[in-house]
C-alpha positions, 0 to 999 in steps of 0.5 A: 500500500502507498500510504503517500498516493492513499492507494493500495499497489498489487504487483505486476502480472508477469508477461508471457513472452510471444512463441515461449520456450516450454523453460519461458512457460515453466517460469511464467507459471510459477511467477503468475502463481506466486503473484496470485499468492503475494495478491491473495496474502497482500489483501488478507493484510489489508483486512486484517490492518483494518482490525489493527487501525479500528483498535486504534481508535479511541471511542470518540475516533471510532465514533466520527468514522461510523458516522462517515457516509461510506463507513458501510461500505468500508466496513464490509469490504474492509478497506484500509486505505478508505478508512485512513482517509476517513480518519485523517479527515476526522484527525486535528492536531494530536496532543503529545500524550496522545500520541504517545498512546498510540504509538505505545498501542501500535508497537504492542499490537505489533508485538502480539501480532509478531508473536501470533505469525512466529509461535510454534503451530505444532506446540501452540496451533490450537491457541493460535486458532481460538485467538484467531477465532476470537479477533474473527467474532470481535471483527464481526461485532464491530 
């Protein structure tokens, strides 16, 4: 995402070149394969950075952006970039104290998020998808 144009920025689609050799094919394939892959994993995020950005929120935050035309639609898509834009309209200049506050729930929900992605699924797989399953109901709630 290009948080500068405001706009997300999914990767090039590979070019099959014109009478490919069957090596050309093979490469083509597994390039659009993993672009496919990086596509699907790059929107995941975004939904799940949208989680992040309204836990951010404080109630007042969270407030002005429901009150927003297009919160509906942002919410059912769940579109990062729309909802930075709604908050950044709703946004005056911050106190230092509360920025210090977010930044200290934006490295601890970092940290949590860090910990979900490198726990050892073998050991902790079913924890892993009770929380997961939980921030799933909470997302729905919201």
């Amino acid at each position: 995402m290009c948080l500068e144009a405001e706009e997300l920025i999914l990767p090039e689609e590979p070019i099959l070149p014109d009478n490919p050799t069957p090596h050309q094919c093979k490469l083509w394939d597994l390039r659009a394969t993993a672009m496919i892959k990086n596509e699907d994993t790059l929107k995941q995020n975004m939904r799940s950075l949208y989680v992040v950005v309204m836990s951010l929120c404080d109630a007042n935050m969270k407030d002005k952006v429901k009150a927003h035309n297009n919160y509906a639609e942002i919410k059912r898509t769940r579109d990062t970039p729309k909802l930075l834009q709604v908050k950044r309209e709703g946004v005056t200049d911050p106190t230092t104290e509360q920025l210090k506050q977010a930044k200290e729930r934006v490295v601890e929900e970092f940290f949590s998020i860090l910990f979900m992605y490198m726990v050892d699924r073998q050991r902790y797989g079913r924890a892993v998808e009770d929380v997961s399953k939980s921030v799933t109901v909470q997302i729905l709630k919201a």
